[in-house]
N, C-alpha and C positions, 0 to 999 in steps of 0.2 A: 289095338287098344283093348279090347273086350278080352283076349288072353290076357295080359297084363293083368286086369281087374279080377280076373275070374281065379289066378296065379297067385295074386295079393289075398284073394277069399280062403282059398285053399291052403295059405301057409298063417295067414289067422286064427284058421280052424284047428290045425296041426299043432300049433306050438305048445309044448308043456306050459301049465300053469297051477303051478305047486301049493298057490295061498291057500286056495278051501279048502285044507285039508280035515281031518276030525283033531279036535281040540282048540282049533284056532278061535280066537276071537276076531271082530269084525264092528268099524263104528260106521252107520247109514245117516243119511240126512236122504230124506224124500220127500215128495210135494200132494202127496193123500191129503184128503180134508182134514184138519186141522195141523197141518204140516209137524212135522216131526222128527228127532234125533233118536234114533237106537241103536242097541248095541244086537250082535250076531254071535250066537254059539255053534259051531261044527259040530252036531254030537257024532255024524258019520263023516267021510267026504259028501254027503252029497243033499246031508240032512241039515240044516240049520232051526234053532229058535231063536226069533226074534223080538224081543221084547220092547218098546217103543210111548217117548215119553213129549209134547209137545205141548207150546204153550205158544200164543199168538195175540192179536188186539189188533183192530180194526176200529176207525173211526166210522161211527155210525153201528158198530156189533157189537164194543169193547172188546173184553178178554176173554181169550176161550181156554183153555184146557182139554187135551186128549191123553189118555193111558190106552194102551194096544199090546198084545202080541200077535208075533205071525211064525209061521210054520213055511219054511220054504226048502222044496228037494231040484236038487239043480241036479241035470238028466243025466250031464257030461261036465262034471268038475274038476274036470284036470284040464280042459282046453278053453282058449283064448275066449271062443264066445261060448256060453254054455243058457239054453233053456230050460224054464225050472215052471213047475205048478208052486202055488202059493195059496196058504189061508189065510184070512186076518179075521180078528177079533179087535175090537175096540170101544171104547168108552169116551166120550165126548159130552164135554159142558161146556155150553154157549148158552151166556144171560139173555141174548137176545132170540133164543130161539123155540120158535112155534110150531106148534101140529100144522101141516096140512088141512085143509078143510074144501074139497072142490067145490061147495056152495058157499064158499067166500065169509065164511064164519069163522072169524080166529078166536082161538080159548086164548085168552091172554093172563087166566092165571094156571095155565099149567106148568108141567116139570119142563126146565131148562138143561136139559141131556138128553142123551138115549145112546143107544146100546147098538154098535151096528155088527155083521159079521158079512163076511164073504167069501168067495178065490175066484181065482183066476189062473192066466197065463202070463211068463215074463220071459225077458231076457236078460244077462247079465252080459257084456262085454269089457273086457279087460284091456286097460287103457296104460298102465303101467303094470311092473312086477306086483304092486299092492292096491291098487287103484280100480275102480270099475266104476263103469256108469251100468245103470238097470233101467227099465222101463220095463210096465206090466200091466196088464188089462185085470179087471176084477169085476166082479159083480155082486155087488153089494146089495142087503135088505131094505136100503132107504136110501134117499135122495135127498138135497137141498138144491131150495130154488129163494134168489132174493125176492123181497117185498113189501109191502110196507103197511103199518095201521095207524091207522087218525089218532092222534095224541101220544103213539109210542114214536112213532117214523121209522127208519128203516128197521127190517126184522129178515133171520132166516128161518125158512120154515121147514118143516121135514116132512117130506111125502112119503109115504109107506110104501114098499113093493120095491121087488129087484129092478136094478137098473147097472146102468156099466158107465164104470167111470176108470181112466188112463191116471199113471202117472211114474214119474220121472224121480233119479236121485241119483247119488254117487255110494260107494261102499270103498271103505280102506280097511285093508285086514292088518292088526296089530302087531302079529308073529306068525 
């Protein structure tokens, strides 16, 4: 059984996988904080930009809004599963959202955004001819934790400092 699996790994790895090539386009749906749909540019095989546009609502947060781009080099772009370093930049408004304060003091009249940026490490594995799922670790300038204040109710707040956060998506390449 362990040959079999290790046989099935081995011709995973092996099989040509032509999508990411340079020029191709690419549309992602991922599950980053403020979840998001973007599109992929190949400017090499192995180089993409990805520019990234999200909009969400929550009861109890309302509506947020996220704009993003990310910079992702996938190491081995021609095979089935390929790992890639990734940056992101993004921009994120959420009305319900507050500064951190560890002495339990929230500004409730500050800015409702901020600006995060990060990388990390992913994966890309290829599920069909055009098709992938990704998963990537990052580590980002800021964190949200929920919480809540007396006459607003709930709220999320932003804590300052690197922290690592996962996340999941699919990628379909167009041509």
């Amino acid at each position: 059984m362990r040959l079999v699996a290790a046989s099935f790994g081995l011709l995973c790895l092996a099989a040509s996988a032509t999508a990411q090539e340079k020029g191709s386009f690419a549309l992602d749906a991922m599950t980053t904080s403020g979840r998001h749909f973007g599109l992929g540019y190949y400017v090499t095989d192995g180089l993409s930009v990805r520019p990234s546009l999200g909009f969400g609502y929550a009861d109890g947060y309302g509506m947020t809004f996220n704009l993003g781009t990310g910079l992702r080099w996938e190491m081995m772009p021609h095979s089935r599963v390929s790992p890639y370093a990734t940056g992101s930049f993004e921009y994120l408004r959420n009305p319900y959202l507050v500064p951190y304060d560890p002495n339990g003091l929230n500004q409730l009249g500050a800015e409702s955004d901020v600006t995060r940026y990060g990388g990390g490490l992913g994966i890309r594995a290829q599920l069909k001819y055009k098709l992938s799922l990704v998963a990537e670790g990052l580590v980002m300038n800021s964190a949200f934790h929920d919480g809540s204040v007396p006459g607003l109710g709930a709220v999320q707040m932003v804590e300052p400092g690197a922290h690592f956060e996962g996340a999941i998506g699919i990628s379909y390449v167009l041509n």
